[in-house]
C-alpha positions as CSV (number, residue, x, y, z in Angstrom):
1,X,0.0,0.0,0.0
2,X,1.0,3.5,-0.7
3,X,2.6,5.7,1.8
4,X,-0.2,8.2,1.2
5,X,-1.2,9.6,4.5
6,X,2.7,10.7,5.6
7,X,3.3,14.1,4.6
8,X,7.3,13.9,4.9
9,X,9.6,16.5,3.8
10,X,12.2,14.2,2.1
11,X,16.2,16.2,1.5
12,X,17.3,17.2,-2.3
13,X,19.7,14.1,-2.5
14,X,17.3,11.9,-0.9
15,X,14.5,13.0,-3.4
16,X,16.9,12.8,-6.2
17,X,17.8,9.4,-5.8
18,X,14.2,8.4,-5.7
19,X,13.6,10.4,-8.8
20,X,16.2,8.2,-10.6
21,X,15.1,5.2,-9.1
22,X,11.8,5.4,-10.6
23,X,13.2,6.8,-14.2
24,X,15.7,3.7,-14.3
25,X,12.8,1.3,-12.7
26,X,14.6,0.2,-9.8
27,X,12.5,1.0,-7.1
28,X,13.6,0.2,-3.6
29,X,13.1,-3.0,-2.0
30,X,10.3,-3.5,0.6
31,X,10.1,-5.9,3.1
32,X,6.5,-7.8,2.5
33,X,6.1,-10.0,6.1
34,X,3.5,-12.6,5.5
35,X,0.8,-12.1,8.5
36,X,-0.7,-14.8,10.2
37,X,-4.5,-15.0,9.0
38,X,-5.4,-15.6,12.5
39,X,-4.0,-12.5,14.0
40,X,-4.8,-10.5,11.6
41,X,-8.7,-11.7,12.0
42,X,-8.1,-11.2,15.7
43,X,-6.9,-7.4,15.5
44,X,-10.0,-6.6,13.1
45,X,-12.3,-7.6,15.9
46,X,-10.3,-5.8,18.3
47,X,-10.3,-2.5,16.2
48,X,-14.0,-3.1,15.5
49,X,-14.9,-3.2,19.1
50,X,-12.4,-1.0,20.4
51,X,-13.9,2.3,19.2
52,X,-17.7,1.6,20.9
53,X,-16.3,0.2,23.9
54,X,-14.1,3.2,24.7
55,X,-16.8,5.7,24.3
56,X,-19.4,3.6,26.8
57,X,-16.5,4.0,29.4
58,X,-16.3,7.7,28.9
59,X,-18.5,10.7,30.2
60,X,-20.1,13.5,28.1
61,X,-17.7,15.6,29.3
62,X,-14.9,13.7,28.4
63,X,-16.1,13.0,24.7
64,X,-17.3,17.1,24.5
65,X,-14.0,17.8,25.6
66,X,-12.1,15.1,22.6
67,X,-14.9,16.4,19.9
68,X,-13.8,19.9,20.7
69,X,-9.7,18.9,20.5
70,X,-10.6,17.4,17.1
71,X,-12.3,19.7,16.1
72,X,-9.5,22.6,16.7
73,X,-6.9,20.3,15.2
74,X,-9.0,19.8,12.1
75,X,-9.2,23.5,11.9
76,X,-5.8,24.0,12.9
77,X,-4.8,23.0,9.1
């Protein structure tokens, strides 16, 4: 998957070399790690309960107060 969501401010050489990487086709190498089905199954129901769970436990004023921080950092940009 594409590094999409990183906004990294890469140096001139580093930039350069990538730029000739991809003219001459010889992109980098990346590490592909084959994942264990199970885990990966096991961290999806984690992540899907994860979210509801977290909000039962806290008050209104504690979710006012993390609606309000998100809200200023969407602003922020």
């Amino acid at each position: 998957m594409p590094e999409r969501s990183r906004n990294r401010k890469l140096d001139l050489n580093t930039l350069a070399k990538r730029i000739v990487d991809e003219a001459i086709s010889e992109a980098p190498e990346r590490a592909s790690p084959d994942k264990n089905p199970a885990a990966v199954e096991l961290g999806r129901l984690g992540g899907l309960k994860g979210g509801r769970a977290r909000a039962e436990k806290l008050s209104p004023e504690q979710r006012s107060d993390i609606a309000k921080k998100a809200a200023a950092a969407r602003w922020r940009r």
